[in-house]
Structure formats: structure tokens, C-alpha cells
ChimeraX commands (.cxc) that place a marker at each C-alpha (Angstrom):
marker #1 position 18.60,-3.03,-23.11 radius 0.5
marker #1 position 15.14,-4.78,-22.58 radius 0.5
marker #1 position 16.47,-6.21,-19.43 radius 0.5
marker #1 position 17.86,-3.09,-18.08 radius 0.5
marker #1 position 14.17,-1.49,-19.00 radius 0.5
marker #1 position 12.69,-4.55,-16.36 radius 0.5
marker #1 position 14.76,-3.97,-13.99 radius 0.5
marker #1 position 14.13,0.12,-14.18 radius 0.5
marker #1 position 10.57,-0.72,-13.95 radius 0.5
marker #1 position 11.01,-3.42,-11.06 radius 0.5
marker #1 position 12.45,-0.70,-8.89 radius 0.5
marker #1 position 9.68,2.01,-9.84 radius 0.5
marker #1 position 7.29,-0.62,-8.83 radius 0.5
marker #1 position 8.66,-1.65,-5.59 radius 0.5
marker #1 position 9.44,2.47,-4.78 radius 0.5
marker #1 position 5.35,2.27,-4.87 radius 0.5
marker #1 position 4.73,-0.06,-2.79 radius 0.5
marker #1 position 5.37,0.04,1.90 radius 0.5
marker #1 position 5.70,-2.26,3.82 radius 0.5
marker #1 position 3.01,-2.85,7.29 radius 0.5
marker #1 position 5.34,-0.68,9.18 radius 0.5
marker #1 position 5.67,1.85,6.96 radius 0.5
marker #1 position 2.25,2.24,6.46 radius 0.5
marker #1 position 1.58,2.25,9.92 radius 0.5
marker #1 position 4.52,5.45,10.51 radius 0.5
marker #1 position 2.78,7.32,7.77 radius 0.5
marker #1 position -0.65,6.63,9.23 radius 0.5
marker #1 position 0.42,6.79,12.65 radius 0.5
marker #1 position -1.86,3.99,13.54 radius 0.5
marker #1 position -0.34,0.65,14.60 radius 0.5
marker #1 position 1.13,-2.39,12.67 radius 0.5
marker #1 position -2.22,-4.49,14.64 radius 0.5
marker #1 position -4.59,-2.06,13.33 radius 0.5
marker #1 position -3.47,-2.39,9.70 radius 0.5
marker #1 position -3.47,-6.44,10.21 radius 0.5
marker #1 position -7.22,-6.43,11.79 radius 0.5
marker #1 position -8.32,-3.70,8.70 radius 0.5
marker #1 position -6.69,-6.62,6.13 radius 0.5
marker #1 position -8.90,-9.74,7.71 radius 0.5
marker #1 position -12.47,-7.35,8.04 radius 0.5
marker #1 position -12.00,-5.48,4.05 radius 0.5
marker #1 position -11.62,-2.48,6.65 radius 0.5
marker #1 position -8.40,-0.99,5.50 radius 0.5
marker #1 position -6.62,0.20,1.68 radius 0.5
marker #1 position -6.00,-2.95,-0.77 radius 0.5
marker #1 position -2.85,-4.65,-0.11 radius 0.5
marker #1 position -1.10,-7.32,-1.93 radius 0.5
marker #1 position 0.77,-10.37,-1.08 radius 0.5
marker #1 position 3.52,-11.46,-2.13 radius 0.5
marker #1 position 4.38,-15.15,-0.35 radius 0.5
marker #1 position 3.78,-14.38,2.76 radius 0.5
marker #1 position 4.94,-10.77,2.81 radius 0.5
marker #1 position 2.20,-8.18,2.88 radius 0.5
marker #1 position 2.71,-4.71,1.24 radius 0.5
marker #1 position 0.77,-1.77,0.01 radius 0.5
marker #1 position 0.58,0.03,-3.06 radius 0.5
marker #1 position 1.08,3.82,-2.36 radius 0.5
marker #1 position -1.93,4.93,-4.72 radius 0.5
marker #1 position -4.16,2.18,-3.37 radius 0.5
marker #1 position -3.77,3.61,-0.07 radius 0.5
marker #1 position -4.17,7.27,-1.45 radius 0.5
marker #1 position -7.76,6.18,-3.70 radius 0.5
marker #1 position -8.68,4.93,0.15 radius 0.5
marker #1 position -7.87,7.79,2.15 radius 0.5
marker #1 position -10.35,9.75,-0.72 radius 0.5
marker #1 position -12.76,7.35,-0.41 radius 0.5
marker #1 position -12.85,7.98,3.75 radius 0.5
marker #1 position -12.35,11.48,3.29 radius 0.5
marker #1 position -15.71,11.15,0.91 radius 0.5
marker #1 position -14.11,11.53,-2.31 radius 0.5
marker #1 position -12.01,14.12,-4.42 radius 0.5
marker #1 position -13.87,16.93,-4.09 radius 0.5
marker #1 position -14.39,17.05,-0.23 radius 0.5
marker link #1:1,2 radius 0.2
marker link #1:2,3 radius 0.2
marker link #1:3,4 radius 0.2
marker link #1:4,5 radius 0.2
marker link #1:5,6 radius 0.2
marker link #1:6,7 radius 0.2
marker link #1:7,8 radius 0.2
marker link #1:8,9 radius 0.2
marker link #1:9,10 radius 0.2
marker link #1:10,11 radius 0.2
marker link #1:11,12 radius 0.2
marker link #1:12,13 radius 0.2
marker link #1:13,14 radius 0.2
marker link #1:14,15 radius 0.2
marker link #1:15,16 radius 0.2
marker link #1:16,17 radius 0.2
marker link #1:17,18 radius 0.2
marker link #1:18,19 radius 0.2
marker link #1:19,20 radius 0.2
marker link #1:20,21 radius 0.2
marker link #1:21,22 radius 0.2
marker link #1:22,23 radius 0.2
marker link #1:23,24 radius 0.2
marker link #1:24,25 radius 0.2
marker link #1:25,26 radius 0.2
marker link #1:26,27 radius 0.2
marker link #1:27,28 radius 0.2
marker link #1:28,29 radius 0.2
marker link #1:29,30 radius 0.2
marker link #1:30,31 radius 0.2
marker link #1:31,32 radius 0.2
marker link #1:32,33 radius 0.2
marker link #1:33,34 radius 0.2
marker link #1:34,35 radius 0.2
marker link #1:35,36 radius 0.2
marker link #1:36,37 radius 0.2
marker link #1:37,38 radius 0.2
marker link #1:38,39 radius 0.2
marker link #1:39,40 radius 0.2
marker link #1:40,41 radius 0.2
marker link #1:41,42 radius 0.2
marker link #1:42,43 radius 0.2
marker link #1:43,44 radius 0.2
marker link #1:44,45 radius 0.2
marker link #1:45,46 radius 0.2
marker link #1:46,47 radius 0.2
marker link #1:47,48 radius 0.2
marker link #1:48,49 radius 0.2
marker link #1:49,50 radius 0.2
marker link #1:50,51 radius 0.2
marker link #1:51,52 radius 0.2
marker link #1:52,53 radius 0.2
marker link #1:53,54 radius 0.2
marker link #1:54,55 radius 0.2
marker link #1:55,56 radius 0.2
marker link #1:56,57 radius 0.2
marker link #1:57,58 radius 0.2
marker link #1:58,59 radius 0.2
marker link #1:59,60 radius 0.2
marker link #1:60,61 radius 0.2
marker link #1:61,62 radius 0.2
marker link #1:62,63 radius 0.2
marker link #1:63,64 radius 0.2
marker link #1:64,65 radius 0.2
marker link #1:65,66 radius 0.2
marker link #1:66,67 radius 0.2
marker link #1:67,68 radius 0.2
marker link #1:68,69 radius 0.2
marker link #1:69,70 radius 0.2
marker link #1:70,71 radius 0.2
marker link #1:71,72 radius 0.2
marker link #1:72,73 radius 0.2
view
């Protein structure tokens, strides 16, 4: 049962996370852009996991706020 509960939670995790491309369809800004925004702290956090980069979907929503000047804007 415990493992069953791991992997339930391993797929609700990885459902949260996109991929460079994804980001950049839902964005509409190109795969580059995202790349330059991860080497200048530009962009929404992103993780990496070996050499794959992805993006957690409520990082990148607490970032759009944050540009959009916060909650309440």
C-alpha cells in the first residue's frame, strides 16, 4: 500500500512540473528565451534533474504574480 501511495504521489508531482517546451507553448515565448532567463535569474525557478531542466507549475505561477506586481494587481 505504502508503495502504491509513492508512486500516486510521484505522478502528482511530475503532473506539476513542464518541460522547456512546454513552458515556452504556454508562454508563447521561445525555448532560447527560457534558457537565457535560467543563466541571468531572469525567468520562474526551475529545477534540474541530471541534465534535464523542468519547471514547477506553481513556481512559474508565484512568478507571473510577482511580474504582474503581486496578487492584488
Amino acid at each position: 500500500m505504502i508503495e502504491s501511495q509513492q508512486n500516486v504521489l510521484a505522478a502528482e508531482a511530475a503532473a506539476e512540473l513542464l518541460t522547456p517546451s512546454q513552458l515556452s507553448k504556454k508562454l508563447t515565448v521561445p525555448k532560447a528565451t527560457l534558457a537565457f532567463w535560467r543563466t541571468t535569474n531572469q525567468g520562474p525557478k526551475f529545477l534540474k534533474i541530471g541534465r534535464h531542466v523542468r519547471y514547477n507549475i506553481q513556481d512559474v505561477n508565484d512568478w507571473l504574480l510577482i511580474l504582474r506586481g503581486g496578487s492584488d494587481a
